[in-house]
BALOBA-1460 file (C-alpha; in Angstrom, 3 decimals):
// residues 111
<rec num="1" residu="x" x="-4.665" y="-17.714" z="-8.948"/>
<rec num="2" residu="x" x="-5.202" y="-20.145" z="-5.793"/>
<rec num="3" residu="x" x="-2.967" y="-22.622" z="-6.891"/>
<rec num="4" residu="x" x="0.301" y="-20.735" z="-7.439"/>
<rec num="5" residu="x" x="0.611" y="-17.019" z="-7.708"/>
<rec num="6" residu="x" x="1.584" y="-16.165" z="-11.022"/>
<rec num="7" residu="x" x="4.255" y="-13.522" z="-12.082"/>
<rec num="8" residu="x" x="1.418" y="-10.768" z="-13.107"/>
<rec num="9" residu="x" x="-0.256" y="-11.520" z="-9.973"/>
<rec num="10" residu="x" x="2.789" y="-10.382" z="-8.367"/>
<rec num="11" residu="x" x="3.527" y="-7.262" z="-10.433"/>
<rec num="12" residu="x" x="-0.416" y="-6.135" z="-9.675"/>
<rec num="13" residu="x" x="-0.104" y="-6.595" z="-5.891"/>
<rec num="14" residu="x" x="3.548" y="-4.327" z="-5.900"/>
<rec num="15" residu="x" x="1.606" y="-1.682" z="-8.156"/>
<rec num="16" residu="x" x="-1.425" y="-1.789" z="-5.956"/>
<rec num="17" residu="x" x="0.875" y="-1.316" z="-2.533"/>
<rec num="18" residu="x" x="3.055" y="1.075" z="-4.618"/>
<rec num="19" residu="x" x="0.131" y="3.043" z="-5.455"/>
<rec num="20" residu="x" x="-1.174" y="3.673" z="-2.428"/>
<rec num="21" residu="x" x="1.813" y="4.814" z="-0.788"/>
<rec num="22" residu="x" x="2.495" y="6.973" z="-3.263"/>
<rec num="23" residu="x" x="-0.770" y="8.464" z="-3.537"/>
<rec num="24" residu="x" x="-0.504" y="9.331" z="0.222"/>
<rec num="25" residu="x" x="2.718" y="10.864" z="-0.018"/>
<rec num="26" residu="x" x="1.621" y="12.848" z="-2.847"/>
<rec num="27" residu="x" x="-1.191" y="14.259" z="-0.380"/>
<rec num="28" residu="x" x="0.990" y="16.775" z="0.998"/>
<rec num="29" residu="x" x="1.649" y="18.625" z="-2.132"/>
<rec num="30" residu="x" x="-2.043" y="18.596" z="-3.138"/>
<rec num="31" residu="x" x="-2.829" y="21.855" z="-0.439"/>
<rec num="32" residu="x" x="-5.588" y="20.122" z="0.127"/>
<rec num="33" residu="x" x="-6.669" y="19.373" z="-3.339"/>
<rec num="34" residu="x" x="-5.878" y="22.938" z="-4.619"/>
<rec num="35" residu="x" x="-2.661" y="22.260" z="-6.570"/>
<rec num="36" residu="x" x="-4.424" y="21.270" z="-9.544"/>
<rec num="37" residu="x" x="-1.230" y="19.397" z="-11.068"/>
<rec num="38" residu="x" x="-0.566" y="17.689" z="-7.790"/>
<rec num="39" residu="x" x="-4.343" y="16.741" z="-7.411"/>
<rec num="40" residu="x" x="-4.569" y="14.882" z="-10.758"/>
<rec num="41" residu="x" x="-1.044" y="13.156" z="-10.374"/>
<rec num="42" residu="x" x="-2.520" y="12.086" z="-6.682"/>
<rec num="43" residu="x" x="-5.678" y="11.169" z="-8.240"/>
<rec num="44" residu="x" x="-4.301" y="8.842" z="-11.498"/>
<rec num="45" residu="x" x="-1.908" y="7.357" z="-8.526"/>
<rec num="46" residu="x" x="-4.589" y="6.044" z="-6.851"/>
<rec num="47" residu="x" x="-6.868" y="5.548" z="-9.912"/>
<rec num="48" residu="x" x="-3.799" y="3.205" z="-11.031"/>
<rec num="49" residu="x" x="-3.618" y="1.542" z="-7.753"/>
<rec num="50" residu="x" x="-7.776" y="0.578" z="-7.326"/>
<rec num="51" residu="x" x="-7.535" y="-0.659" z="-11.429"/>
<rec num="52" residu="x" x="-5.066" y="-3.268" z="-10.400"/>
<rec num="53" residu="x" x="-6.685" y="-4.346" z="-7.441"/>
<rec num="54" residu="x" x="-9.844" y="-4.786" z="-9.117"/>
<rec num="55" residu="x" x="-7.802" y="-6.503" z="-12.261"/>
<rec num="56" residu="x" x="-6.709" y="-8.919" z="-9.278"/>
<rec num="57" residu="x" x="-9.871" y="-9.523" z="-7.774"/>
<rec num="58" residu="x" x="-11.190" y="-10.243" z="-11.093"/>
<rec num="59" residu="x" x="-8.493" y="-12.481" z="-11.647"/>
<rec num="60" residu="x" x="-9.662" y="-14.509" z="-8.364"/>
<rec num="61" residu="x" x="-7.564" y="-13.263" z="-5.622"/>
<rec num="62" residu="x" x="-9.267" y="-13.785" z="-2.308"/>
<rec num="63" residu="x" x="-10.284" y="-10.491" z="-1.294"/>
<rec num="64" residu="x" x="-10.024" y="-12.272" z="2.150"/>
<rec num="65" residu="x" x="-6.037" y="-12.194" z="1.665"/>
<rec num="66" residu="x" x="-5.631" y="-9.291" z="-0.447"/>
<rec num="67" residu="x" x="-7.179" y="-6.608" z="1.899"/>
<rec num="68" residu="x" x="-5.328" y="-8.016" z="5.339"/>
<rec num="69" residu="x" x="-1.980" y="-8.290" z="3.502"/>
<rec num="70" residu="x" x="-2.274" y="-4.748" z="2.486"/>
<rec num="71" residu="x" x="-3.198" y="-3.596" z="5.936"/>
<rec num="72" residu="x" x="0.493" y="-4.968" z="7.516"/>
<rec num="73" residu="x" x="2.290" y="-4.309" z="3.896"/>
<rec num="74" residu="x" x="1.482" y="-0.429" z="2.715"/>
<rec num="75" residu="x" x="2.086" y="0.519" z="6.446"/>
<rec num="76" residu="x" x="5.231" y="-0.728" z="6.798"/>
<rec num="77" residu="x" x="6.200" y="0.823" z="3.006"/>
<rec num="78" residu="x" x="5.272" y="4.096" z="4.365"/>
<rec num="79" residu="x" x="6.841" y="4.152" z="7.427"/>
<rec num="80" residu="x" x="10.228" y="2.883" z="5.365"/>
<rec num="81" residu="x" x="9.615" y="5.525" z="2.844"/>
<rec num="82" residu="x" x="8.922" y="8.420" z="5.622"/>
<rec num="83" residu="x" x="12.141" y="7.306" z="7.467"/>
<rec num="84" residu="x" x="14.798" y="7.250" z="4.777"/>
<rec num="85" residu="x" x="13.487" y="9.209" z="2.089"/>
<rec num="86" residu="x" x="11.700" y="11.592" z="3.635"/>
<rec num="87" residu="x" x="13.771" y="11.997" z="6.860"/>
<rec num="88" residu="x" x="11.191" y="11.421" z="8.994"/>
<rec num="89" residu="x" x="12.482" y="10.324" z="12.762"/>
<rec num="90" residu="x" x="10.841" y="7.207" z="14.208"/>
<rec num="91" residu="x" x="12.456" y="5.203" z="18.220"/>
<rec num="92" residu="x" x="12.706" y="2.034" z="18.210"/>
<rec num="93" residu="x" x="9.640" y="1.926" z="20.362"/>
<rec num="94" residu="x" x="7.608" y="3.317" z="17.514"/>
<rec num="95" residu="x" x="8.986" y="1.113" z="14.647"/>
<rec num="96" residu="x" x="8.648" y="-2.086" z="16.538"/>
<rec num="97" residu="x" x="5.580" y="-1.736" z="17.968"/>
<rec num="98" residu="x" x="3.888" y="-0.862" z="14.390"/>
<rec num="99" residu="x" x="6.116" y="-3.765" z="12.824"/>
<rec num="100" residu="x" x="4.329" y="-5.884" z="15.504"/>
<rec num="101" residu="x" x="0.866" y="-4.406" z="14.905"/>
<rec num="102" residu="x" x="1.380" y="-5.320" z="11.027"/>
<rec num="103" residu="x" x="2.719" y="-8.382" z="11.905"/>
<rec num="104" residu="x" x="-0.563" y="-9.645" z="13.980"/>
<rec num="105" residu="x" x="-3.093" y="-8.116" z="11.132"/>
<rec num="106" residu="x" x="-0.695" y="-10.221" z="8.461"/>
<rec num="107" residu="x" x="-0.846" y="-13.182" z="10.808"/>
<rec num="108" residu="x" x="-4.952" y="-12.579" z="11.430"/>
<rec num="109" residu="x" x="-5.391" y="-12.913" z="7.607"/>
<rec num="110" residu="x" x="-3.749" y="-16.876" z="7.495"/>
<rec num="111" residu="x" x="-6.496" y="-17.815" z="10.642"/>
């Protein structure tokens, strides 16, 4: 997978970043891991989520790239998500200043 990144390479990484920002959402409706339904949905979410990323480590991603991409990627999914689905309000101060904080983590990994 060094060479070129292949189409299930791709589909892992979206289900990995996927996962865990939908395993945090779900959070909220777990009461704290009391809502038995909502725990185990929460719980296979991020099961799902770690399988991948351990089917794409296995499948020689560079850990090295993975973990740093995630860092500036599942941020900036959540804080998308929490704006326009979930009507969260954000200033522009806010949003640009964790798009630039992503930005320099994404940039760190390519040093």
């Amino acid at each position: 997978m060094t060479a070129a990144l292949s189409l299930r390479a791709i589909v892992l990484f979206v289900i990995v970043v996927a996962g865990q920002i939908g395993g945090s959402v779900l959070l909220a409706r777990t009461a704290g891991f009391t809502s038995p339904g909502w725990s185990l949905l929460c719980g296979a979410v991020y099961a799902l989520s770690l399988y991948c990323l351990a089917l794409l480590l296995h499948e020689g991603a560079a850990l090295s790239l993975l973990m740093p991409l995630m860092a500036a990627v599942v941020p900036m999914g959540a804080i998308l998500l929490a704006v326009v689905v979930l009507g969260e309000g954000a200033s522009w101060a806010r949003l640009g200043l964790l798009t630039l904080s992503c930005a320099v983590v994404a940039l760190a990994s390519r040093v």
